[in-house]
C-alpha positions in Angstrom: 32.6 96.1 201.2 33.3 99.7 199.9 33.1 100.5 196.6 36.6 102.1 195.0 35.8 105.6 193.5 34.8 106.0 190.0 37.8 107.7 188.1 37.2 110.9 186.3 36.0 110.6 183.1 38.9 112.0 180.4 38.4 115.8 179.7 41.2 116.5 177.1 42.1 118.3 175.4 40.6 121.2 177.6 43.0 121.5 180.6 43.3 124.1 183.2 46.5 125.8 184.4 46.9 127.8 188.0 49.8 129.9 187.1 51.8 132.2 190.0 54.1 134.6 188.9 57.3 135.6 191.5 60.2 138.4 190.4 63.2 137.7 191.9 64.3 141.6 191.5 61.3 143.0 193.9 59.5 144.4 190.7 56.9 141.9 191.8 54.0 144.0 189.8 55.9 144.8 186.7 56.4 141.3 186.5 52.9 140.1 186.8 51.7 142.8 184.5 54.0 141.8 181.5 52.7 138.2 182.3 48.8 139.3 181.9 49.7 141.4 179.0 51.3 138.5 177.1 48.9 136.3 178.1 46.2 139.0 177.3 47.7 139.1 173.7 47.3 135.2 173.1 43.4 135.9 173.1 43.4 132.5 176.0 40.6 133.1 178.8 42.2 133.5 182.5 40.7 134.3 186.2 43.0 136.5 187.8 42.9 136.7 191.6 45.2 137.9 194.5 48.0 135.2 194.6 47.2 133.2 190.8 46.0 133.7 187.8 44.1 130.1 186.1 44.1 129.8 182.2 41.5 127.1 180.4 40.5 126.2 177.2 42.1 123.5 174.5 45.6 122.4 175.2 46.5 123.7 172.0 45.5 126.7 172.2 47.1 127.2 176.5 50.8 125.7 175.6 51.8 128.6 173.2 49.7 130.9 175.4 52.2 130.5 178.7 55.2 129.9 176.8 54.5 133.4 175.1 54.1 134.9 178.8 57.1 133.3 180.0 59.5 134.3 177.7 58.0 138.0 177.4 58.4 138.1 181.4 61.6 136.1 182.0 62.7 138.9 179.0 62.4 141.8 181.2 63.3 140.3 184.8 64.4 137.1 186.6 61.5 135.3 188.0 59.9 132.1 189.2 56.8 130.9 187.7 54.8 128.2 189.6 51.9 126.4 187.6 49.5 123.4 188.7 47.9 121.5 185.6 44.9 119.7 185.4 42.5 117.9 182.4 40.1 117.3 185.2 39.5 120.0 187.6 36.9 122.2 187.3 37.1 125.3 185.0 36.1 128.7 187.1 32.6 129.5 186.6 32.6 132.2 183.9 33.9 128.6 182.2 31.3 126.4 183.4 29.4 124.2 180.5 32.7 123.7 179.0 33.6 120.8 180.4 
């Protein structure tokens, strides 16, 4: 008889949020730059790599964070932004020993 997986234990409030950014009017980097700066400005931690950026730290503190990006980006061009959400998956490793 096999054993059913343990669940993960409840992390929350600290969540994680993989967060891709597309412009719709071909000013792809603008776009992505006034979403870093804004989310720069909120003071929240983020990994930035070639296709995502992922944001961490209290759910609080991350909510006001991407809604400030969004609306200083969707501002300035029409875009797409695509975000996964987790309170379970790991944080990047600069973040590790925070959850």
């Amino acid at each position: 008889m096999t054993q059913a997986p343990l669940p993960l234990p409840k992390t929350d409030p600290l969540i994680s949020v993989q967060v891709s950014v597309y412009a719709l009017d071909g000013r792809v980097r603008e776009a992505v730059h006034t979403y870093l700066d804004a989310l720069d400005a909120t003071g929240i931690d983020r990994d930035t790599g070639t296709m995502s950026t992922v944001v961490w730290g209290e759910a609080a503190a991350v909510w006001p964070a991407l809604q400030s990006a969004y609306e200083a980006v969707a501002a300035e061009h029409p875009i797409i932004v695509n975000t996964v959400m987790s309170n379970a998956a790991p944080l990047p490793a600069r973040a590790s020993g925070r959850r």
